[in-house]
C-alpha positions in Angstrom: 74.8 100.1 96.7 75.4 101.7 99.6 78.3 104.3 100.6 81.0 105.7 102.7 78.7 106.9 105.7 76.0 104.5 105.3 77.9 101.1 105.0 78.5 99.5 107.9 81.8 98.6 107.6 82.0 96.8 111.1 79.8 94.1 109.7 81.7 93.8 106.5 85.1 93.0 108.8 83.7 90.3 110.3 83.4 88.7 107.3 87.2 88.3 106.9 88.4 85.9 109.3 91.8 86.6 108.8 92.4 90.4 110.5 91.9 88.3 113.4 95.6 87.3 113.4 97.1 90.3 113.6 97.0 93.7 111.5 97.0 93.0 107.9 98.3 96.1 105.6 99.3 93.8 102.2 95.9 93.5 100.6 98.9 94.6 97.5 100.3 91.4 97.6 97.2 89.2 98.9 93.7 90.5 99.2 92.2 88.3 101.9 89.4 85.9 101.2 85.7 86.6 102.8 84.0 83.9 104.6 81.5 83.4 101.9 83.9 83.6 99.4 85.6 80.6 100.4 82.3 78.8 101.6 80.8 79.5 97.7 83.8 77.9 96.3 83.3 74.7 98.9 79.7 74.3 97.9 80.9 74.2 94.3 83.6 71.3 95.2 80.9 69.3 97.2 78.3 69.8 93.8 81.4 68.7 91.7 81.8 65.8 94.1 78.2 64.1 93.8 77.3 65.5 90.2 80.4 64.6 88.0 79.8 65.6 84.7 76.6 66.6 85.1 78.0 69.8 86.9 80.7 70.3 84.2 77.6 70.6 81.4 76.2 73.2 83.6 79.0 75.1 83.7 80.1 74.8 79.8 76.0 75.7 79.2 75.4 78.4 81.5 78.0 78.8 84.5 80.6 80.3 82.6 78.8 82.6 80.7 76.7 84.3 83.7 80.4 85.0 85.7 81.8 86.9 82.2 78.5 88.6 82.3 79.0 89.9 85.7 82.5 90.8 85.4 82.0 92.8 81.8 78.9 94.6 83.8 81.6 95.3 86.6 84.3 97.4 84.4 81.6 99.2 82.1 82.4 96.3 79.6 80.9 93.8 76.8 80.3 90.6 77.4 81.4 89.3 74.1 84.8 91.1 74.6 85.4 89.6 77.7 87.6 86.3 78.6 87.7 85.0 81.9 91.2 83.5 82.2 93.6 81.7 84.7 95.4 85.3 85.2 96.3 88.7 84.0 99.7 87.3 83.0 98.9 83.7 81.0 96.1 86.1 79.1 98.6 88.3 78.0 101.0 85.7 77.1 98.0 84.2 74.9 97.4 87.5 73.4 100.6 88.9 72.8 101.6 87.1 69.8 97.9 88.5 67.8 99.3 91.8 68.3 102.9 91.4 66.2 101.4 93.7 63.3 101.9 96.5 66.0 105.6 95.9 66.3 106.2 98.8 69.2 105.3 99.1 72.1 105.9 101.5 74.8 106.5 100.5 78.3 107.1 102.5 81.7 110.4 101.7 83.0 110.1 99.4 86.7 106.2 98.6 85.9 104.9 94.8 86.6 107.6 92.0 84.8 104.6 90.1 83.3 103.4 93.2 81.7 106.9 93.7 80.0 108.0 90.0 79.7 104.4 88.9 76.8 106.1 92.1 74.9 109.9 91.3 75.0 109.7 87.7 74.7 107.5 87.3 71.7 110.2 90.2 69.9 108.4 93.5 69.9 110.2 96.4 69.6 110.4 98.0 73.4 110.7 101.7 73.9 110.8 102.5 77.5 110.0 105.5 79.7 111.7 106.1 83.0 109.0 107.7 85.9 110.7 110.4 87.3 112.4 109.8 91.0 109.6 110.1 93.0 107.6 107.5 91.0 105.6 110.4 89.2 105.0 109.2 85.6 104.2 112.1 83.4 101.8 112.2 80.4 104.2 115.1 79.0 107.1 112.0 78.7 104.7 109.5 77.5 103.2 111.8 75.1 106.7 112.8 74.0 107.6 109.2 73.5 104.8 108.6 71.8 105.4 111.6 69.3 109.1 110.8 68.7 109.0 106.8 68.4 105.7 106.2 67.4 104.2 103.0 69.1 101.3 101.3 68.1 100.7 100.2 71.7 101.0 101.5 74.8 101.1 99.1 77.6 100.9 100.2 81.3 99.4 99.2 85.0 97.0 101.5 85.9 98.5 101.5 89.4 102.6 101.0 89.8 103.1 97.5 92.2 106.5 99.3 93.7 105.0 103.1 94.6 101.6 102.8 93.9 101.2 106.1 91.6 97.9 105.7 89.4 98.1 106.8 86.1 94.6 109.0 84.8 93.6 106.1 82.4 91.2 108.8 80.9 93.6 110.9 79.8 96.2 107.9 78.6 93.3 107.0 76.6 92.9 110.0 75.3 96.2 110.5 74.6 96.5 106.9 72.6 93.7 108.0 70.6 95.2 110.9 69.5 98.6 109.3 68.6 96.5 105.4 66.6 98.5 103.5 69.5 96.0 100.9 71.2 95.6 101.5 75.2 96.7 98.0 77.2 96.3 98.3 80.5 96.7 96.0 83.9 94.4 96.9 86.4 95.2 94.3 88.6 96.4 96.8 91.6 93.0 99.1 91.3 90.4 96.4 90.3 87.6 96.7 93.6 90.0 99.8 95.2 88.9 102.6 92.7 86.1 103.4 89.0 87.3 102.0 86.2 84.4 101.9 83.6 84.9 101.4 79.9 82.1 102.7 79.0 82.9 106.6 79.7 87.5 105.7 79.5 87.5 103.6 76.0 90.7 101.7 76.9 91.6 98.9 73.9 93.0 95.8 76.1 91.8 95.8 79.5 93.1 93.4 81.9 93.4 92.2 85.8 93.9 89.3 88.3 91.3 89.0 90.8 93.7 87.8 94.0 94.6 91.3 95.2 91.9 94.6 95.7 88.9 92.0 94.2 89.6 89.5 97.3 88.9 86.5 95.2 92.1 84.3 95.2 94.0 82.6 92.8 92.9 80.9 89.2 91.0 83.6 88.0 91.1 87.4 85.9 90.1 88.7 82.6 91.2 90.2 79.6 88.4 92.8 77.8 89.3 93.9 74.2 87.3 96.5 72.4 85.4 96.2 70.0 87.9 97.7 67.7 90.5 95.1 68.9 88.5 92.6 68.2 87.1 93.9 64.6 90.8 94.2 64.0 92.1 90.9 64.9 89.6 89.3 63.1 89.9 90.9 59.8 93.6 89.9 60.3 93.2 86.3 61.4 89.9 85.3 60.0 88.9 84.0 63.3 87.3 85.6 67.0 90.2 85.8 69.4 88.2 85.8 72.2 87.2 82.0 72.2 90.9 81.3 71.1 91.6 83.0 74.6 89.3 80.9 76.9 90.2 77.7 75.5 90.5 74.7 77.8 88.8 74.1 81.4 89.1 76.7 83.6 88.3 76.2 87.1 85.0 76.4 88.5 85.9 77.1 92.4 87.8 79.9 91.4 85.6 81.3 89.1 82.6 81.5 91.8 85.0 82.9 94.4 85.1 85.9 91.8 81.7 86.3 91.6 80.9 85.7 95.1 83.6 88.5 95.6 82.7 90.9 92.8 79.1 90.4 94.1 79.9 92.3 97.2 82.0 94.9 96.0 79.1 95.7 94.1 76.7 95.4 97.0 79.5 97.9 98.7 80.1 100.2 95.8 83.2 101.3 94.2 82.7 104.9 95.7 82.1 103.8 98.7 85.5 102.0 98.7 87.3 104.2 97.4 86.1 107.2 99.8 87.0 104.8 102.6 90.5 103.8 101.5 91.4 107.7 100.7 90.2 108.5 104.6 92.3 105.2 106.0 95.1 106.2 103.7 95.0 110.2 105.3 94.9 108.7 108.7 98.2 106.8 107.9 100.0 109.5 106.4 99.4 112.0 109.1 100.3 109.3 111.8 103.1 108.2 110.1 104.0 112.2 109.7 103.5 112.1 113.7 106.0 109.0 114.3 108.8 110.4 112.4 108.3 107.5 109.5 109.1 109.1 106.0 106.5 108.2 103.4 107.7 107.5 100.2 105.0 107.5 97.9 101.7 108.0 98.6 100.9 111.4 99.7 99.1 113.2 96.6 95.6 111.6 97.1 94.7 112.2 93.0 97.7 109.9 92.3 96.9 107.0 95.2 95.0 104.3 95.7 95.3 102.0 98.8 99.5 102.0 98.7 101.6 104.2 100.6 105.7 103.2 100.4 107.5 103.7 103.5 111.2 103.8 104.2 112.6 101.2 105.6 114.5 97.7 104.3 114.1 94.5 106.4 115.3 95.2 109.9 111.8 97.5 110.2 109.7 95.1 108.3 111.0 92.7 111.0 110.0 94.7 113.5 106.5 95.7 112.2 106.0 91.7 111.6 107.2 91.5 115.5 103.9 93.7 116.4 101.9 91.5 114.6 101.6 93.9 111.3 101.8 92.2 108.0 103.0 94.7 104.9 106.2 93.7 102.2 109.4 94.9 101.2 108.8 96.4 97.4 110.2 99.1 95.6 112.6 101.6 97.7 111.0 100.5 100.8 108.1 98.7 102.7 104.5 98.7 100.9 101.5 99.3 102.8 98.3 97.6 101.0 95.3 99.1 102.9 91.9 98.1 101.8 88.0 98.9 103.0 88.0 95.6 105.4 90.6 97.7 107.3 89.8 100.5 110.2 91.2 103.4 112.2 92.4 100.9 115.1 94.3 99.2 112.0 96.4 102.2 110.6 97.0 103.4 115.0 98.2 99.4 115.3 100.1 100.4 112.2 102.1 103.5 113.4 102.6 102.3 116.7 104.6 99.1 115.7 106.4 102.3 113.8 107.6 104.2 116.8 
């Protein structure tokens, strides 16, 4: 693995062919795809083309299981607790109605619909806690929550899609542990952008899309249960709910444009990434500090990944859009999604189409 200093991330840009076009800031909505990535999954479609089923048996027989090693290697994970599945959201939806005999769940007021909907559509009881107004969310109110209603799961993104505060998963674990409420947790906008390792932050239900900070596209994520969860549910419905989750054929492109993807972040290192988003991330703030642009969220570098919110509503996103800088109206203002493939002319690009 290499790291911040040693990578050289020139190399690694060329890769993408789509900075080319213009500045691109929204790896939050879209992580874009590297050449291989998209070449990996083109190979596959040509073997699918000449081989028929005789590429299907290789992936029911092998394929399959080598891409859930990989990714349960990737979070600190187990294999056998691991299901590869279309996305965060249709995994949840599978899972959520396994988890009725823990009737509450706490939520965080404004976090990701389709981590609320899986909850509030198959009838849990919802307890909800507002983040205070500058997006901070507090372990003193969740613990408090926790004390007073009692959940027995507490479902959260590790990173907030409309400010971008991250939550210390090691301490939310902590603190579900010491209140018997299972740990769920989407880490769809921190997946590839910073550490997330089960093995040393014992989180229950762990679970992502790979088509943001992972780069991989659409059609593919997982969801990881512990081996607790998994003890449990099967005591309780006298089957393994893992299977039950990756039933019927997943696609095969999408699955090796994660690995191919997950392959290099691996080659990068997550420290490595996350060292180099923090630096881009400074070097926006201050500029934006130095162009008169209030940042929003984004400032406190132990609460941040690769989002900063600006102010601004549509007239400025216009404008940035103008200059050839792609970024999305979220939240109270415009989200900035900056990623490793990005660099200092990026975020200077960035602030000038500010002015």
């Amino acid at each position: 693995m290499g790291n911040a200093t040693s990578t050289d991330w020139k190399v690694l840009r060329a890769e993408y062919p789509g900075l080319v076009r213009g500045t691109y800031v929204d790896t939050s909505s879209t992580g874009l795809m590297a050449r291989s990535t998209t070449e990996r999954a083109a190979e596959e479609m040509r073997l699918f083309q000449e081989q028929g089923s005789a590429r299907y048996d290789y992936w029911h027989a092998q394929g399959k299981a080598a891409i859930t090693s990989a990714v349960a290697a990737h979070i600190g994970g187990e294999a056998a607790g691991l299901a590869l599945v279309q996305s965060f959201t249709v995994g949840l939806m599978q899972l959520a109605p396994l988890l009725r005999h823990r009737p509450k769940v706490l939520l965080v007021g404004g976090d990701y619909p389709t981590l609320h909907g899986p909850f509030k559509l198959h009838g849990f009881g919802v307890v909800e806690v507002e983040p205070d107004p500058d997006g901070t969310i507090r372990l003193e109110a969740l613990e408090a929550a926790m004390a007073k209603e009692k959940p027995q799961l507490v479902a959260i993104s590790h990173v907030q899609w409309s400010t971008g505060f991250l939550t210390d998963l090691d301490a939310l674990a902590a603190l579900c542990r010491a209140h018997g409420a299972w740990s769920v947790v989407d880490i769809t906008q921190s997946w590839c952008s910073v550490p997330v390792d089960l093995r040393s932050t014992p989180i229950d239900i762990l679970a992502a899309s790979g088509y943001k900070w992972p780069l991989a596209g659409f059609g593919n994520g997982f969801l990881h249960l512990s081996s607790e969860v998994r003890d449990d549910l099967l005591d309780r419905h006298g089957a393994e709910v893992v299977p039950a989750l990756t039933v019927g054929h997943q696609d095969p492109m999408a699955l090796v444009r994660l690995e191919d993807a997950l392959a290099r972040a691996e080659h990068i290192g997550i420290g490595a990434v996350a060292e180099r988003v923090q630096r881009l991330c400074d070097r926006a703030v201050a500029g934006l500090d130095r162009a008169g642009v209030r940042v929003l969220n984004g400032r406190e570098p132990a609460h941040r990944t690769g989002i900063l919110m600006i102010e601004g509503g549509q007239q400025r996103l216009d404008r940035m859009r103008q200059a050839g800088v792609q970024a999305q109206l979220r939240g109270a203002g415009i989200r900035l999604g900056i990623h490793f493939y990005n660099n200092e002319q990026d975020v200077e690009q960035l602030v000038e189409a500010l002015r």
